[in-house]
N, C-alpha and C positions, 0 to 999 in steps of 0.2 A: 758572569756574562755568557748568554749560548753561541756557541762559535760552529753554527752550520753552513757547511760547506755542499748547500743541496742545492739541485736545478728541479724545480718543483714543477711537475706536469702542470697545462691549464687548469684543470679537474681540480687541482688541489688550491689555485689560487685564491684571493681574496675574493676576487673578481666573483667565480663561478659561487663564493659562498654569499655574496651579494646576492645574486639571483636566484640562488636556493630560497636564501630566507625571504624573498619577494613571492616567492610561493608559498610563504607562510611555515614552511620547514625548521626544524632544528639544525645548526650547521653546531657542530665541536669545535675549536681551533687547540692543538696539544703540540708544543713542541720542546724539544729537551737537547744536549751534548750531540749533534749528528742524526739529531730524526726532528720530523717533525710530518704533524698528517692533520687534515680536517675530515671530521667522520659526519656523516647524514643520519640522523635517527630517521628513518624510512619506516612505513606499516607494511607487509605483505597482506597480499588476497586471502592468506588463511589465518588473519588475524593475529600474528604474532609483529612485534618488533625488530628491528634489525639495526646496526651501525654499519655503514657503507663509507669504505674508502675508494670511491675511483680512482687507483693509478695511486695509491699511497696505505701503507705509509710509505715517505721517502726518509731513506735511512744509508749515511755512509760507511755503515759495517755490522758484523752480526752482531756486535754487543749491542748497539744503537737501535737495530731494528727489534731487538727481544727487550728494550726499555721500550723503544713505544708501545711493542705488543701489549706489553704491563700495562701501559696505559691505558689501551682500548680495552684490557681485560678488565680493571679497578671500573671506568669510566660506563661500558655497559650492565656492570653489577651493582653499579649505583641508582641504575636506572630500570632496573629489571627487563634486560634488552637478554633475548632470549640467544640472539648469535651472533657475529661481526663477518662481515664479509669486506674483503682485503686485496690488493693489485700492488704488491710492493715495489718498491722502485729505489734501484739505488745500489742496492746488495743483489745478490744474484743468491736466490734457494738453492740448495741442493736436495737431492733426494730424502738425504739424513736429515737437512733441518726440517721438511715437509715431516717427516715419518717424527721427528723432535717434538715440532711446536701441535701437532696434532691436527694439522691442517689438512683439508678435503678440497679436491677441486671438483669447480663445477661448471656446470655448462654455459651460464649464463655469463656475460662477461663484457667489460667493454676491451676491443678489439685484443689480443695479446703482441701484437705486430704492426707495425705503422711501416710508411714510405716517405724517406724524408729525403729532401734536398738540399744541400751545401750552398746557401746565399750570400754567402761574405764573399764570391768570388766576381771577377766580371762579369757582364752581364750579357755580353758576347759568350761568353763560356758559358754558363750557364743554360743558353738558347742553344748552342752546340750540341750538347751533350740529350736534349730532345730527340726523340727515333722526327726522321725527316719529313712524314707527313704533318706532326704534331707541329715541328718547327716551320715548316713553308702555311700553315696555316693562323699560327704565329704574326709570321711576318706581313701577311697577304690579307687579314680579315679586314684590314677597311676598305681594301678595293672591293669587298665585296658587300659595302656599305651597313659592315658590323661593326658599331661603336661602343666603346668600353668605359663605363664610369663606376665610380665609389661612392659610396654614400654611407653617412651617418644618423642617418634622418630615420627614427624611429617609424614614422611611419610608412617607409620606402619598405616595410616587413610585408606589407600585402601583396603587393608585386613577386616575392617570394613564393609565397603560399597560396598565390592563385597556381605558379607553376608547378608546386609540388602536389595540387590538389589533380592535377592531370595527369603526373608521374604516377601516383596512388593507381586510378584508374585504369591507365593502360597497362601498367604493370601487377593492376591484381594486389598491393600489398597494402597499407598501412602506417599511416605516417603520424608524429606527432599532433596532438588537436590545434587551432590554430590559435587557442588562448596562452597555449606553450611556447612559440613563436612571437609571437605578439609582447610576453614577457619577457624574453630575452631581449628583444629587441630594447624593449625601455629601460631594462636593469643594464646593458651591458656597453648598447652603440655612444650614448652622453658620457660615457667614462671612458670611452676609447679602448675600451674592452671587446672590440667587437665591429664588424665592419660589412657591408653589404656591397654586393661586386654584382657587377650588369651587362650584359650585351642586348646591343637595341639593336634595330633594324625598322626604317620606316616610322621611326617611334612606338614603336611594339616592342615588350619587352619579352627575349626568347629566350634567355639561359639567366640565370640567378644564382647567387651564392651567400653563406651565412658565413664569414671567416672568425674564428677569434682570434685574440692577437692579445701576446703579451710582449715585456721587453725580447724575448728571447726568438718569440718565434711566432708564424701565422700556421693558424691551423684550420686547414679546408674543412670545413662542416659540411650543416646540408645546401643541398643543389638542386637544384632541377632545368631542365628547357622544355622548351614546345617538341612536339613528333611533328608538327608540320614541317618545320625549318631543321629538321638532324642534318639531311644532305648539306647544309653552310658548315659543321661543322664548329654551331657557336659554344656546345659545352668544353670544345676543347680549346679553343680561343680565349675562351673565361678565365679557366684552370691557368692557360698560360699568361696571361696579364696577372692573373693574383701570384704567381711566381716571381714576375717579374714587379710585382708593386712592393712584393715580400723584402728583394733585393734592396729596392730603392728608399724602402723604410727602417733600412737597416735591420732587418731581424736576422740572425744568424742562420736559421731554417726555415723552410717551408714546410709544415706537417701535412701529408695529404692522407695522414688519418687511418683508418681500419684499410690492411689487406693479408689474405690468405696466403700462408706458404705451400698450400695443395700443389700440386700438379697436375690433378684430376682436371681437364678440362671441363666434363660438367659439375663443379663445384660451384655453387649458389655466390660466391664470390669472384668467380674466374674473370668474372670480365670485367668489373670494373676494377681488378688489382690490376691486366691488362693494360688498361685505362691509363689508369697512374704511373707503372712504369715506363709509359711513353714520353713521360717527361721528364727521363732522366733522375738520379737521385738513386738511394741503397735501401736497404732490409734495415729496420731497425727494430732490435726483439723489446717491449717492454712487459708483460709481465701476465701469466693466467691469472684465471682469479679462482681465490681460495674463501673458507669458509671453515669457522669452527666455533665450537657449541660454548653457550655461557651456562646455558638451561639444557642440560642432554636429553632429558626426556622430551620438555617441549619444542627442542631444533631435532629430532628424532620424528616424531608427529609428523611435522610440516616437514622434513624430506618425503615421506607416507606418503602424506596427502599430494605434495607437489607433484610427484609422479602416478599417482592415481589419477590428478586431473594431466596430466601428459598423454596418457595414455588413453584416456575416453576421450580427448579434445581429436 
């Protein structure tokens, strides 16, 4: 009998391999004695294969995380998967097992740091512990005829991605396509896997959110609002209702997801880690991401190449 004692990131859940394989994806599922990971056979741009652990393996000690390594190492040599790219969780690396297990870090990564908040507490408390503009806007947005709802309704996903197609814009960046959104929505909101959060006004929809949610915890995805309506203050009114729906749904934390520990003010992150800590809540470290070769000549190549096109881009 496997007797793990692991809190498994979303990333790693059933859930999120649900909606892999709804994109047609290979999902892994490997677990053993204190580890357990779902790996993504993924294709890179420069033609090679890769195994992807988002946020895993999750492993409660270094013997456990060097069985799963074993595993991910049998499992993409079975497959002639050129490298494994890795976010472990659980065990904490040290220097020497970095420089041990052969691993390389890389830039690429989903977040190494989150911002979470303590939702088992009251809910009085919890609104407290908000820097005070967050909190009186909080308390204040219906008088200022911001209403707040939920929804499970896969197709309330457009509302979303009309907002983020404006955030794109004014912002200059680049956002998932909307067939990406579109699929989560049907792999994930009917299983309760996932949840969609609103602020109206006039019946205009002005701030938007993608939460996932598992037993343990909600995790603020993507966002957006209107630049017409920022003066109401509805992204942060949003943020804070899903805090507090966090609360009332029992989940133990609120994740609000990627933020930087920089202190560089102009840091490409600065502001929206700003953002987040206004709603109260800690640093919580999880994990860089690493990489190591199955095929050393061909993950040798594609480091090459990958920085050759870095550098012309």
């Amino acid at each position: 009998m496997i007797n793990n004692d692991i809190q498994l990131h979303y990333l790693q859940s059933e859930s999120w391999q649900i909606f892999q394989e709804s994109l047609g994806r290979k999902v892994f599922h490997r677990q053993g004695e204190g580890w357990e990971y779902r790996a993504i056979l993924e294709p890179t741009r420069l033609g090679l294969s890769r195994l992807y652990c988002p946020y895993g393996p999750a492993a409660t000690s270094k013997r456990a995380l060097a069985n799963a390594l074993a595993s991910l190492d049998a499992l993409a040599r079975s497959h002639k998967i050129a490298f494994v790219r890795i976010q472990p969780l659980g065990y904490s690396l040290s220097t020497s097992d970095v420089r041990r297990l052969h691993l390389r870090l890389t830039n690429y990564s989903q977040p190494a740091h989150t911002w979470r908040i303590d939702t088992t507490r009251p809910l009085e408390n919890i609104i407290a512990d908000m820097k005070q503009n967050t909190r009186n806007l909080y308390r204040t947005h219906t008088k200022k005829g911001l209403i707040y709802e939920k929804s499970n309704d896969p197709a309330d996903i457009t509302r979303l991605i009309h907002l983020l197609h404006g955030v794109a814009s004014h912002n200059q960046i680049s956002v998932h396509p909307d067939e990406y959104f579109v699929a989560q929505a049907k792999a994930l909101l009917p299983i309760g896997a996932a949840s969609l959060h609103f602020i109206t006004r006039d019946d205009e929809t002005i701030a938007a959110a993608l939460v996932y949610e598992d037993n343990y915890a909600s995790y603020y995805g993507h966002a957006g609002s209107t630049q017409e309506h920022r003066k109401l203050g509805a992204s942060t009114a949003l943020l804070a209702c899903i805090v507090a729906d966090a609360h009332k749904t029992g989940k133990k934390v609120c994740d609000l997801y990627g933020v930087t520990t920089s202190t560089d003010p102009s840091h490409r992150w600065a502001g929206f880690t700003r953002f987040k800590k206004s709603f109260g809540g800690e640093l919580y470290d999880l994990s860089p991401t690493y990489e190591y070769s199955i095929a050393p000549v061909r993950y040798t190549l594609y480091r090459v190449l990958r920085q050759l096109r870095r550098t012309l881009s």
